[in-house]
MMTF fields as JSON, N, C-alpha, C and O atoms, coordinates in Angstrom:
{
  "mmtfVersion": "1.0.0",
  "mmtfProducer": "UNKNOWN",
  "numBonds": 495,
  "numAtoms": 496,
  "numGroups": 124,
  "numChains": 1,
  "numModels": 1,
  "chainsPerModel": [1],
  "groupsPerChain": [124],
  "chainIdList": ["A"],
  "bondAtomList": [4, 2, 8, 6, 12, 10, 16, 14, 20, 18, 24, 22, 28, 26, 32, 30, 36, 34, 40, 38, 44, 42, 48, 46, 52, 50, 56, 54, 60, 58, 64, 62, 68, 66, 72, 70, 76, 74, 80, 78, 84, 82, 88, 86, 92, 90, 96, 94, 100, 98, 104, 102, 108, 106, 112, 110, 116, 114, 120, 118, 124, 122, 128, 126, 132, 130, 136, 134, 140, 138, 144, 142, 148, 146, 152, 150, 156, 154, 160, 158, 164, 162, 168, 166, 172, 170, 176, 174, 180, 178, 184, 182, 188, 186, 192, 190, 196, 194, 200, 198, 204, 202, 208, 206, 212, 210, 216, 214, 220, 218, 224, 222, 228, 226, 232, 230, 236, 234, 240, 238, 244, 242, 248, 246, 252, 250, 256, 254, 260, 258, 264, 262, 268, 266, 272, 270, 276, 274, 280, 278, 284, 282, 288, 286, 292, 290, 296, 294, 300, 298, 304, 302, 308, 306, 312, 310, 316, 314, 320, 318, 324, 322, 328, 326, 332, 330, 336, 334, 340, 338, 344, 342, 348, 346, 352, 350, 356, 354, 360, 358, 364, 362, 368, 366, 372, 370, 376, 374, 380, 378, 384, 382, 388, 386, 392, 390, 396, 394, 400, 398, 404, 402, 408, 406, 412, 410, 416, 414, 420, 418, 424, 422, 428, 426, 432, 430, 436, 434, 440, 438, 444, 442, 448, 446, 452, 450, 456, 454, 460, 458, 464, 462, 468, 466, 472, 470, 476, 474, 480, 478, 484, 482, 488, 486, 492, 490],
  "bondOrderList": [1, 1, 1, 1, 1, 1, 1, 1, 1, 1, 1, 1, 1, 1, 1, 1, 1, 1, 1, 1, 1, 1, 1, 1, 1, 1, 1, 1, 1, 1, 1, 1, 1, 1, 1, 1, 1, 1, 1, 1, 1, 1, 1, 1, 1, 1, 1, 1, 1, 1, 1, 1, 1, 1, 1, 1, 1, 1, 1, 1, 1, 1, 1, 1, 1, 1, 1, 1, 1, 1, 1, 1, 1, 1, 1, 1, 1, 1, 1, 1, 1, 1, 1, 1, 1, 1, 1, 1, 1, 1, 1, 1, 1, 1, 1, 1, 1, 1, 1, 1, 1, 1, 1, 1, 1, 1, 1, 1, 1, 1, 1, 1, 1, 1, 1, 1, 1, 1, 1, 1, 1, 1, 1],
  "groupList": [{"groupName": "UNK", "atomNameList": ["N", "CA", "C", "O"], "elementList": ["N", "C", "C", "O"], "formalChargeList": [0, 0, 0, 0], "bondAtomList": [1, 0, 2, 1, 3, 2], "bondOrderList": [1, 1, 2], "singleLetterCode": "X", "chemCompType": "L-PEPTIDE LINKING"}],
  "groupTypeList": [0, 0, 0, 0, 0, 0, 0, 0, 0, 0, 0, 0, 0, 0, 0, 0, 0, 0, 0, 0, 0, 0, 0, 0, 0, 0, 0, 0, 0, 0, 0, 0, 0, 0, 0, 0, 0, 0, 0, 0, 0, 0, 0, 0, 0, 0, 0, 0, 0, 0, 0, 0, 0, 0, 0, 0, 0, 0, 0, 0, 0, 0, 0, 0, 0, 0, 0, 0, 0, 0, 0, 0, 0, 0, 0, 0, 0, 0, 0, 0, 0, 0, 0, 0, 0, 0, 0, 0, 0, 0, 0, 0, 0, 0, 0, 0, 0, 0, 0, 0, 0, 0, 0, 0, 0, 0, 0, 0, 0, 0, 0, 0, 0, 0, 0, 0, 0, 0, 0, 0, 0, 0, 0, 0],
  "groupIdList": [1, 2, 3, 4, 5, 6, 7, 8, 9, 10, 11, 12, 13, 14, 15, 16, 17, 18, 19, 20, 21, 22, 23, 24, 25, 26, 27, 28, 29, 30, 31, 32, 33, 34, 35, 36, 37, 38, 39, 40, 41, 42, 43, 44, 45, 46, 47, 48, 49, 50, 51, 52, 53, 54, 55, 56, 57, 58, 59, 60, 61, 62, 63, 64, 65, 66, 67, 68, 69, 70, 71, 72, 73, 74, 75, 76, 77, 78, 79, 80, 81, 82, 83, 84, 85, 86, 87, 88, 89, 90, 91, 92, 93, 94, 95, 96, 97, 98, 99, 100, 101, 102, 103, 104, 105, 106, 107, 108, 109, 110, 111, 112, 113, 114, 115, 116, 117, 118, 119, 120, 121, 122, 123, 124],
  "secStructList": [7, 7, 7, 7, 3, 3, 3, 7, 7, 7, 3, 3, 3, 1, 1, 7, 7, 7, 3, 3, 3, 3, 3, 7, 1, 1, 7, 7, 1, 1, 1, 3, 3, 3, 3, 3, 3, 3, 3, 7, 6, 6, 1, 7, 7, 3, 3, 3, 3, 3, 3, 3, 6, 6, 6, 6, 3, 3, 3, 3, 7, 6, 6, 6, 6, 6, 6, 3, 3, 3, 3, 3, 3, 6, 6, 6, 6, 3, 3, 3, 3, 3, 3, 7, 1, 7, 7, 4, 4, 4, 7, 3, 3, 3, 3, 7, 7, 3, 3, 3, 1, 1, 1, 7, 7, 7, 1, 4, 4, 4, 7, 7, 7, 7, 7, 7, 7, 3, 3, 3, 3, 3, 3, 7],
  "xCoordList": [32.379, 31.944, 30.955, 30.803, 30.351, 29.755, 30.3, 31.494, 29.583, 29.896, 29.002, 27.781, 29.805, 29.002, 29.629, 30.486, 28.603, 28.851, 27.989, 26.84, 28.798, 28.127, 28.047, 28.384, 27.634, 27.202, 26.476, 26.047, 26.558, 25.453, 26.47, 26.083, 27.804, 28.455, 28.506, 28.242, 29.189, 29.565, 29.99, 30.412, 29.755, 30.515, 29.017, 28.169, 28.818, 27.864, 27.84, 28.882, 27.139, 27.011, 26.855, 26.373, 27.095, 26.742, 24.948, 24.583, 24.051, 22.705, 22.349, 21.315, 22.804, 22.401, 21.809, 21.448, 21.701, 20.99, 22.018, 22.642, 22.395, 22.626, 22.117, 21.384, 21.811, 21.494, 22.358, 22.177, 23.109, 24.299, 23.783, 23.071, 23.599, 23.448, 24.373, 25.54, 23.994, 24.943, 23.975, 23.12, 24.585, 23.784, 24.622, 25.81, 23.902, 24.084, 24.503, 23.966, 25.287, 25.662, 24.348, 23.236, 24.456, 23.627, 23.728, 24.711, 22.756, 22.749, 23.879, 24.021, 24.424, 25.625, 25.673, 26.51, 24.422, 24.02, 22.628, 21.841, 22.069, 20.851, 20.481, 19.542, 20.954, 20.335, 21.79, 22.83, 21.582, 22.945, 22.602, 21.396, 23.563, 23.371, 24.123, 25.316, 23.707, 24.484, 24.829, 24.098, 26.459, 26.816, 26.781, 26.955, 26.705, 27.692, 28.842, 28.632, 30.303, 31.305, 31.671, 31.293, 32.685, 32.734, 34.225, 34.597, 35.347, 36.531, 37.157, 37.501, 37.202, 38.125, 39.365, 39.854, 40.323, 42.062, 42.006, 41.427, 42.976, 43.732, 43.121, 43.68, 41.628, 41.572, 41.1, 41.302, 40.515, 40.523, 38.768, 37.974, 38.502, 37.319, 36.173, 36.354, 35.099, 34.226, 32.716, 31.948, 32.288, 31.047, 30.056, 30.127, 28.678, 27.424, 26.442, 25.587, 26.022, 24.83, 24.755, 25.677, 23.831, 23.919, 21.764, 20.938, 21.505, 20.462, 20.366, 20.948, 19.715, 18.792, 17.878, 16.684, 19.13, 18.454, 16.762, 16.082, 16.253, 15.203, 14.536, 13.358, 14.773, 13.699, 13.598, 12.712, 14.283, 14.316, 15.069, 15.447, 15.101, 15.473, 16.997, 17.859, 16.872, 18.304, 18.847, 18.311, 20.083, 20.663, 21.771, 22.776, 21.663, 22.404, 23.276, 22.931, 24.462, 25.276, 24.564, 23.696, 25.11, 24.586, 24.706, 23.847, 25.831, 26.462, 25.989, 26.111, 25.045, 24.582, 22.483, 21.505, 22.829, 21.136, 20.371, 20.752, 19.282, 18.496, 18.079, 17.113, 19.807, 19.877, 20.178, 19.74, 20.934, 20.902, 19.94, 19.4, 19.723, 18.186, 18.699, 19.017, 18.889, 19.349, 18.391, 17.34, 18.261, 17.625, 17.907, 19.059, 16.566, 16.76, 15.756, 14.741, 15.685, 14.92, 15.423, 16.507, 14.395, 14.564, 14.706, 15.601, 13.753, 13.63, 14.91, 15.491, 15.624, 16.382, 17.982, 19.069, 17.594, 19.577, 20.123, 21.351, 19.499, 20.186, 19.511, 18.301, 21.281, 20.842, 20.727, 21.227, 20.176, 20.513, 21.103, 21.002, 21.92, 21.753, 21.389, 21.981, 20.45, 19.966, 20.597, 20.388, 21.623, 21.679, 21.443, 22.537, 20.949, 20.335, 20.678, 20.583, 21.005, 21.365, 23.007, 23.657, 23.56, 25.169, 25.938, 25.39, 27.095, 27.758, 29.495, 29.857, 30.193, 31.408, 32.248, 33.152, 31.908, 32.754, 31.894, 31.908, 31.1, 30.31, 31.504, 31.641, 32.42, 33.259, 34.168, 34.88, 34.184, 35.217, 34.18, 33.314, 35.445, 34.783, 33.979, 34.118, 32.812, 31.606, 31.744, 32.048, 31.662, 31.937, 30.74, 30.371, 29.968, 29.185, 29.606, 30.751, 29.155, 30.207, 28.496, 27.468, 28.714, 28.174, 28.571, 29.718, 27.536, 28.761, 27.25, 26.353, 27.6, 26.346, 25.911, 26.646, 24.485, 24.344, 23.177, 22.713, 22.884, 21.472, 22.096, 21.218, 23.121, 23.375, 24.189, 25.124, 23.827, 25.139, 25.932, 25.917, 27.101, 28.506, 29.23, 29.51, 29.678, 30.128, 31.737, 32.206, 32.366, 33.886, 34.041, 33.373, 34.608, 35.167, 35.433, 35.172, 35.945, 36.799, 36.126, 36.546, 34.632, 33.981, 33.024, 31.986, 32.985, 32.306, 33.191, 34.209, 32.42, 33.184, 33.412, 34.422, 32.069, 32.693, 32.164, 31.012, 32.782, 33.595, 32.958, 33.719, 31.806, 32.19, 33.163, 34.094, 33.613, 35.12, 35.055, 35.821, 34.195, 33.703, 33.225, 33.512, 32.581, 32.552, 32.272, 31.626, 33.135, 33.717, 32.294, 31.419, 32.188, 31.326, 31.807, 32.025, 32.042, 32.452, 31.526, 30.968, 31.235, 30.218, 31.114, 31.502, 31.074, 31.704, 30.593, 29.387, 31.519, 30.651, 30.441, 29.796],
  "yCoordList": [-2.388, -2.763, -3.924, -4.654, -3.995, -5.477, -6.792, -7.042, -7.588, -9.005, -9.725, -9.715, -10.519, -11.797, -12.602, -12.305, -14.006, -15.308, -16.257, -16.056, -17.3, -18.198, -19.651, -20.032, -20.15, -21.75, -22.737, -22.359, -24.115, -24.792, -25.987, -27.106, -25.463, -26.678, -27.465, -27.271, -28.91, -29.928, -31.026, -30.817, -32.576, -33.566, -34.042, -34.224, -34.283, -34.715, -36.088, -36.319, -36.469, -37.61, -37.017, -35.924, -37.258, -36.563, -36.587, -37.762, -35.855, -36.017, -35.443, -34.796, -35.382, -34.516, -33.311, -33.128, -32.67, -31.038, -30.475, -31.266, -28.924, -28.203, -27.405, -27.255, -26.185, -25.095, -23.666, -23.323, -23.246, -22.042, -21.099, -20.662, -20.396, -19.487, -18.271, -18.582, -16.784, -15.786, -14.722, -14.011, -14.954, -13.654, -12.89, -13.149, -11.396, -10.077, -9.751, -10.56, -8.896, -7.884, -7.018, -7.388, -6.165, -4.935, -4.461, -4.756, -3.703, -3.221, -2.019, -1.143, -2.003, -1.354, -0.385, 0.488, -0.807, 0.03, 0.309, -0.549, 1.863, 1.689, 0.472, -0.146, 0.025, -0.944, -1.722, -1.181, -3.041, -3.918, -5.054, -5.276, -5.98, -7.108, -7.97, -7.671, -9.357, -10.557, -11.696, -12.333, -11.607, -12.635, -14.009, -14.201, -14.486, -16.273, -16.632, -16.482, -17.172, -17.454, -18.624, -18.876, -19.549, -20.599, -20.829, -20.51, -21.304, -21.274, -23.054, -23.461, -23.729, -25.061, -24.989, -23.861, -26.331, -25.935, -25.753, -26.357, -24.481, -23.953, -23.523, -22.769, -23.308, -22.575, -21.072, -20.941, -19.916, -18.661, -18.477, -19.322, -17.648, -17.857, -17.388, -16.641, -18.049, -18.163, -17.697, -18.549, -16.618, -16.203, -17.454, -18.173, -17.536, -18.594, -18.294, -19.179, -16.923, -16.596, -14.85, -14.252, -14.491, -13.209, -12.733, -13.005, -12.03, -11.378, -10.204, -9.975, -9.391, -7.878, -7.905, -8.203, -7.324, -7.599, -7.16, -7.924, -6.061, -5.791, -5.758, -5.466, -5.923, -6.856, -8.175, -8.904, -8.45, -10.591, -11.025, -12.143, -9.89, -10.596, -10.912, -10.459, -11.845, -13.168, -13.398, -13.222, -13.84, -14.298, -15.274, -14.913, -16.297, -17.732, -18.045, -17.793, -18.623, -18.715, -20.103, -20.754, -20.451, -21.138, -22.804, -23.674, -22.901, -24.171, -24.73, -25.954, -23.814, -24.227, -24.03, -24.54, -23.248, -22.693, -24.476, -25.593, -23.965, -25.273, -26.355, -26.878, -26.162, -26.75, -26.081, -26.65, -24.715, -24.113, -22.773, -22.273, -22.218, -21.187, -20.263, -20.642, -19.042, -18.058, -17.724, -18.199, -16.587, -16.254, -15.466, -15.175, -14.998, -14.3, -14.023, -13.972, -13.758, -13.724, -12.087, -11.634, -11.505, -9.765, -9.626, -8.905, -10.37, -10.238, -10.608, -9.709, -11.987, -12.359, -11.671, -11.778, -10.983, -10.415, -11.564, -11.63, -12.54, -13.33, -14.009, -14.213, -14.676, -15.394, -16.391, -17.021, -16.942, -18.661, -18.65, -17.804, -20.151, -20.492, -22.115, -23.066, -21.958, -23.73, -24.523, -24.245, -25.837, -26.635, -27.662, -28.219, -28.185, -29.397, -30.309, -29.797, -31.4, -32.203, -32.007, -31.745, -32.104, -31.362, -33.011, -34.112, -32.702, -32.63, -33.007, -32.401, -33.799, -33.347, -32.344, -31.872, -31.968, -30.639, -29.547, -28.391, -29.892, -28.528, -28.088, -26.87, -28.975, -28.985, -27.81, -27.268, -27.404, -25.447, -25.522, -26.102, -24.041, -23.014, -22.384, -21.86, -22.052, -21.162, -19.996, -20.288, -18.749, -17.268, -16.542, -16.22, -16.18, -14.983, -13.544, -13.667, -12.274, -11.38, -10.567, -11.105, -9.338, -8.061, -6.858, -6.411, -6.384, -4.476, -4.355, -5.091, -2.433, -1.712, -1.868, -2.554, -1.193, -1.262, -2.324, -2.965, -1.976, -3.254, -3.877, -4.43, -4.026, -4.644, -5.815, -5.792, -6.998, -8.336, -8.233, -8.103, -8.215, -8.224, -9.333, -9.613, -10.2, -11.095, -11.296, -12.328, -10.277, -10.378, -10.222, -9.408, -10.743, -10.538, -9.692, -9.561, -8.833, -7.803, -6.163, -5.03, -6.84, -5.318, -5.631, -5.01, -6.42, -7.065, -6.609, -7.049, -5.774, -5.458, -5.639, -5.278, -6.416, -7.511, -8.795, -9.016, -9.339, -11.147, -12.173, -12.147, -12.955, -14.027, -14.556, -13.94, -15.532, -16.219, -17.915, -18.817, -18.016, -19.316, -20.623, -20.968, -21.254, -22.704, -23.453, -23.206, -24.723, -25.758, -26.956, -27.13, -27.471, -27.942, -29.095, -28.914, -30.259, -31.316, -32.336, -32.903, -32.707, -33.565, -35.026, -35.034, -35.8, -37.529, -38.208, -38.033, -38.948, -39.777, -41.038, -41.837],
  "zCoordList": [1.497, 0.179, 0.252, 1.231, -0.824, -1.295, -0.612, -0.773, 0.08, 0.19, -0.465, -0.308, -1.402, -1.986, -0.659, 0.173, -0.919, -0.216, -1.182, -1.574, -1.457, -1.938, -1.277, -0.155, -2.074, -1.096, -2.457, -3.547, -1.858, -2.738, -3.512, -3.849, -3.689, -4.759, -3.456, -2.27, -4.6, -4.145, -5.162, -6.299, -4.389, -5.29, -5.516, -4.643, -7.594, -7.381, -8.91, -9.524, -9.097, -10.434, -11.15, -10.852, -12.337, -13.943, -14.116, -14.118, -14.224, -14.328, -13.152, -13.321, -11.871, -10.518, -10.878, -12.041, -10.223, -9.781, -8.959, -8.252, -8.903, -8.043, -7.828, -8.806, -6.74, -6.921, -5.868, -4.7, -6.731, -6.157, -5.578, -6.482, -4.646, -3.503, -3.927, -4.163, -4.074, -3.619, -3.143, -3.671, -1.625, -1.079, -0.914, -0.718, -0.994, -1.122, 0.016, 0.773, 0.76, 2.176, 1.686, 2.06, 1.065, 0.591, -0.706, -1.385, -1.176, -2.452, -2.744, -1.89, -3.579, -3.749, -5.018, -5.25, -5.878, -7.071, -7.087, -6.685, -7.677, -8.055, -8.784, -8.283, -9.758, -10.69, -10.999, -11.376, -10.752, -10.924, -11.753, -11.855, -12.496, -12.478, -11.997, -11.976, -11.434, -11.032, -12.292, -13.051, -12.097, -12.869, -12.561, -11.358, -12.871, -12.556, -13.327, -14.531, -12.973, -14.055, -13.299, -12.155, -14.254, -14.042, -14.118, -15.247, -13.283, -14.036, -13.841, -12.731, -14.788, -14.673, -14.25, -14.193, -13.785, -13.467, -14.884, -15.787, -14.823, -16.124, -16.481, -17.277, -16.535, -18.006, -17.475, -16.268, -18.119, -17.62, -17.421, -17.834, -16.958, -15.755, -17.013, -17.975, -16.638, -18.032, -17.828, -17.382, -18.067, -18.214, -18.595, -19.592, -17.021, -17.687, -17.34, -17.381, -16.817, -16.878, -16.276, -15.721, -16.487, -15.913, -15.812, -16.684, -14.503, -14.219, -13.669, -12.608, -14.217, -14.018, -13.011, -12.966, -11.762, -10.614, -10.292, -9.607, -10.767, -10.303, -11.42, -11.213, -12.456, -13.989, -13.68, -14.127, -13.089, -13.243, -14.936, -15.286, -15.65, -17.141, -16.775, -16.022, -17.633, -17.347, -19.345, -20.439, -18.858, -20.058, -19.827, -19.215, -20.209, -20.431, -21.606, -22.761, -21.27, -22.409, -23.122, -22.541, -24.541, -24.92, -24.496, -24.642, -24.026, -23.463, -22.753, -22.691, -21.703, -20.978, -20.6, -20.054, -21.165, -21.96, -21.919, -22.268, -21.361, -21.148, -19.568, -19.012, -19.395, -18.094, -17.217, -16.217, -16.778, -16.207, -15.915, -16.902, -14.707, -14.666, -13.88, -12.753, -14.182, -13.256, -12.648, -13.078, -11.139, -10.641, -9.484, -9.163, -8.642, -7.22, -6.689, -7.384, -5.336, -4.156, -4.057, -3.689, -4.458, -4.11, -2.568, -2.128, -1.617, -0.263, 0.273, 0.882, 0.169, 0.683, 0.261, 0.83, -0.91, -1.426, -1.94, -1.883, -2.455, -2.99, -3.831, -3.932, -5.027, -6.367, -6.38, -5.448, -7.187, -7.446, -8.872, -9.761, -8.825, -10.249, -9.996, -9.487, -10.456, -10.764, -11.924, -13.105, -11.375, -11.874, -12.811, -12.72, -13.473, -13.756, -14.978, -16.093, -14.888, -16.015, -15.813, -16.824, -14.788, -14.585, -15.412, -15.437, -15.903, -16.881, -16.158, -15.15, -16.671, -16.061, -16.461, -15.772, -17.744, -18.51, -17.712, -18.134, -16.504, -15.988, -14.867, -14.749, -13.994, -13.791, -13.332, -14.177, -12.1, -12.187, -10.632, -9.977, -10.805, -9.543, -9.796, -10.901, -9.106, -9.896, -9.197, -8.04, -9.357, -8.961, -9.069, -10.199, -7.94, -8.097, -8.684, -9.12, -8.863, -9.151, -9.492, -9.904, -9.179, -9.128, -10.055, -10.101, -10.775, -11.372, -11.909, -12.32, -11.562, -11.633, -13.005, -13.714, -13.719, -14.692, -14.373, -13.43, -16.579, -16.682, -17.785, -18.449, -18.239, -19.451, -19.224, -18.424, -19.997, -19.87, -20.274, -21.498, -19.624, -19.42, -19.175, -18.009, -20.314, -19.993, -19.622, -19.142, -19.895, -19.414, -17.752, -17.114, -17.404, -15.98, -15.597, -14.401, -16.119, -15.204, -15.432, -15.196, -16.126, -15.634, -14.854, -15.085, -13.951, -12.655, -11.02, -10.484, -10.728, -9.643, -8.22, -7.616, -7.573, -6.759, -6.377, -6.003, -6.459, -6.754, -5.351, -4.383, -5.182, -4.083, -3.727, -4.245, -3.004, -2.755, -3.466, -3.126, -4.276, -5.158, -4.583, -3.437, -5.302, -4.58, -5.781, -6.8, -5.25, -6.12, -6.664, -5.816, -7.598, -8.346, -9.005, -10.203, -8.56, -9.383, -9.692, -8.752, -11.018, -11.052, -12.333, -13.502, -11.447, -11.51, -12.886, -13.06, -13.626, -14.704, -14.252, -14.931]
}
């Protein structure tokens, strides 16, 4: 199947930059999109961006709309999500996640496969 891998979090100041990594194993759909979700302790895992892999068209939740920039490197198999202006309520595990199709899908569980996450803490 699909391997995501991601990379890129860390510990950072409120106002920092990040920028999240998920590369691809291989293409697994004619036409897919890549999610990004976000999950805090406790709370349940939260849709924040999503892109149309081979349109480039992207869609951002509103929360974060502005400061965050989805994206990808067609060559390399992999996404980004750019950071910026990070927040401590930005705070969680961030999750790559894959499922065929061209439409945004923001629930979880019609995303069908999952990076292993990386952690994102940003300090006030």
């Amino acid at each position: 199947q699909v391997q995501l891998v991601e990379s890129g979090g860390g510990l950072v100041q409120a106002g920092d930059s990040l920028r999240l990594s998920c590369a691809a194993s291989r293409r697994a759909f004619s036409d897919y999109v890549m999610g990004w979700f976000r999950q805090a302790p406790g709370k349940e895992r939260a849709f924040v961006a999503a892109i149309n892999w081979s349109r480039g068209s992207t869609y951002v939740r509103d929360a974060v709309k502005g400061r965050f920039t989805i994206s990808r490197d067609l060559a390399k198999n992999t996404g980004y999500l750019q950071m910026n202006g990070l927040k401590p309520e930005d705070t969680a595990v961030y999750y790559c996640a894959a499922r065929g199709g061209t439409v945004f899908v923001t629930a979880p569980d019609t995303y069908d496969y999952w990076g292993q996450g990386t952690q994102v803490t940003v300090s006030s």
